[in-house]
N, C-alpha and C positions, 0 to 999 in steps of 0.2 A: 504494500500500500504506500500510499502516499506522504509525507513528513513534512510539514509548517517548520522552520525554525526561525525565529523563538517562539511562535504562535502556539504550537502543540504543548511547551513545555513553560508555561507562564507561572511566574512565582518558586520553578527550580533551579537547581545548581544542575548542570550535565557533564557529565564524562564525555567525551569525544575523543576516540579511536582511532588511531589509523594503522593496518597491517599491510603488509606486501605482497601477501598472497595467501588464496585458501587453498586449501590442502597440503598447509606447511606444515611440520612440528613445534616450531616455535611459537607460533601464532594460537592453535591449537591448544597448549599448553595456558598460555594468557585467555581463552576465550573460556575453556574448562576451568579457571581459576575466575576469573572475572563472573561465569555466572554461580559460583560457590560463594560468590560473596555480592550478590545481587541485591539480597535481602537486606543487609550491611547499607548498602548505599542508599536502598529507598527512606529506611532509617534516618538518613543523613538528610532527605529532602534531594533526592540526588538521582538522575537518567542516565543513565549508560545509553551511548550510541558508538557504534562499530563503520567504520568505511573503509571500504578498499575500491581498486579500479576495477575489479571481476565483476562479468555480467551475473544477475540476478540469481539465472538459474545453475552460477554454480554455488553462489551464495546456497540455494535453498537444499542443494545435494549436501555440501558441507557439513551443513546444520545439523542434515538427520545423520550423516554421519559421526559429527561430538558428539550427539545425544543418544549414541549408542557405546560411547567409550566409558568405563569405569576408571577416571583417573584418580591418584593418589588414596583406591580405597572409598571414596566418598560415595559410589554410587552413583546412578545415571543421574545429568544435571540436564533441567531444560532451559532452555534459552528462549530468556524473556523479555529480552531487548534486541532494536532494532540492527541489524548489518545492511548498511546502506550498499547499493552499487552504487559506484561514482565510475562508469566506465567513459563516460565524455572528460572527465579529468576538471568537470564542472567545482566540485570541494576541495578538490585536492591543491588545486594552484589557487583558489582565495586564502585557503589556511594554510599555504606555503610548503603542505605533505610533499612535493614534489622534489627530491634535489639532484639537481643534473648530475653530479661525482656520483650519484649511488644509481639510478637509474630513470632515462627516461619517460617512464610509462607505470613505474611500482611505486606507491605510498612509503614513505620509510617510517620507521615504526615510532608513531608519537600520540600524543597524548594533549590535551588543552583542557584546563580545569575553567567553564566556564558556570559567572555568575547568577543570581535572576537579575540583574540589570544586564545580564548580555553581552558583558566585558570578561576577555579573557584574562583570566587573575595567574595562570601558570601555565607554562607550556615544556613537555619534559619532549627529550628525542632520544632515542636509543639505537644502536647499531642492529643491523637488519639480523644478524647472529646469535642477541644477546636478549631473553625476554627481558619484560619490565619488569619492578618490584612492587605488585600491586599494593601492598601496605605500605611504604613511602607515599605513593598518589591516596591510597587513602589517609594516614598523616597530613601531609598537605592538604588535602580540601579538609581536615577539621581543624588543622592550625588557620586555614584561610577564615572558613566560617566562623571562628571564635574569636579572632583576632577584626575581621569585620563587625561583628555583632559588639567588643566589649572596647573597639580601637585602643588595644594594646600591640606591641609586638611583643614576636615570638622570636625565642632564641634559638640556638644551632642544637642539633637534637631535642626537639620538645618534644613529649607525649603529654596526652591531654592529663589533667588533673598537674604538672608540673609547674611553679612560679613562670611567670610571662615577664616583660619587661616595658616602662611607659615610657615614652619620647624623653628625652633629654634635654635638660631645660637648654633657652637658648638665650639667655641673662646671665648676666649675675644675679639680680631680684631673686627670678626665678629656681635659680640653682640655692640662694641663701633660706627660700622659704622651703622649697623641699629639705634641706638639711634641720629645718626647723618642725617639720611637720609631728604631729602626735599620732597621725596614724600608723597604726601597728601591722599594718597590712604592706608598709612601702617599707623596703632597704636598700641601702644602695652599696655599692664592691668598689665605687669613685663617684665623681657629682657627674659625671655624664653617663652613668650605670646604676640606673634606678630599677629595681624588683618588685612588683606586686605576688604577695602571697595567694595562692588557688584555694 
């Protein structure tokens, strides 16, 4: 069927996919992992969408094909998110999937964590050899979504429930009344490395 974007998906955050080919192992691997954690992301407020250049119908051969693999033990998964064809090469070159050193005509394998304002907030690429780490992309969209929802940032390995970090004053004022503050919730490791506690 047909796909709206961002129409269909009003008020979510989406995953958007791109692999380089179906009937790869590596792909394969991410799309069986991807819908093991499907549930996970709707959780989140979150669409998963898949594209490649492959016409439709091998997309739909593919499908029934994963959904007969038993990977890592889990048991047959069904896929219940979109795998776009993109064989006019229509998504593929707006959202830049395309890169001439890897190939003219193949998606190279990435990823765009987009908003519900419809702004791409991260964009991961990976080598056509190497799967993703779908718990880093899931990490990232819940550091994105928290870090939008509470405008803190987030530090170099954070998992959720860990201290975040708030902008760094950009006075003096600023820096002498946060060192003054009574809130028990703020510390700081220097005046430009302020911690809020989780």
């Amino acid at each position: 069927g047909g796909i709206s974007l961002p129409d269909d998906y009003f008020d979510k955050w989406i995953l958007l996919f791109s692999h380089p080919a179906d009937f790869t192992p590596v792909c394969t691997s991410e799309i069986l992992d991807l819908a093991s954690m499907q549930d996970d992301f709707k959780k989140l407020n979150t669409e998963l969408m898949v594209v490649s250049t492959d016409r439709l119908n091998s997309h739909i051969e593919w499908v029934k094909s994963i959904e007969s693999i038993n990977y890592k033990e889990r048991g047959l998964m069904k896929i219940n998110f979109p795998i776009v064809s993109d064989s006019e090469l229509e998504i593929s070159k707006k959202y830049g999937m395309i890169h001439p050193g890897s190939s003219s005509t193949n998606t190279v394998r990435a990823v765009y964590i987009i908003n519900p304002d419809d702004k791409i907030r991260a964009i991961f690429y990976y080598p056509k050899n190497i799967g993703r780490n779908l718990d880093e992309i899931k990490r990232t969209l819940i550091a994105l979504q928290y870090s939008e929802k509470n405008e803190v940032l987030i530090p170099a390995n954070w998992n959720p429930s860990d201290d975040v970090l708030i902008s760094s004053p950009e006075t003096m004022d600023e820096a002498e009344k946060l060192e003054k503050t009574n809130n028990p919730d703020l510390y700081s490791l220097t005046w430009y490395m302020w911690f809020m506690k989780q």
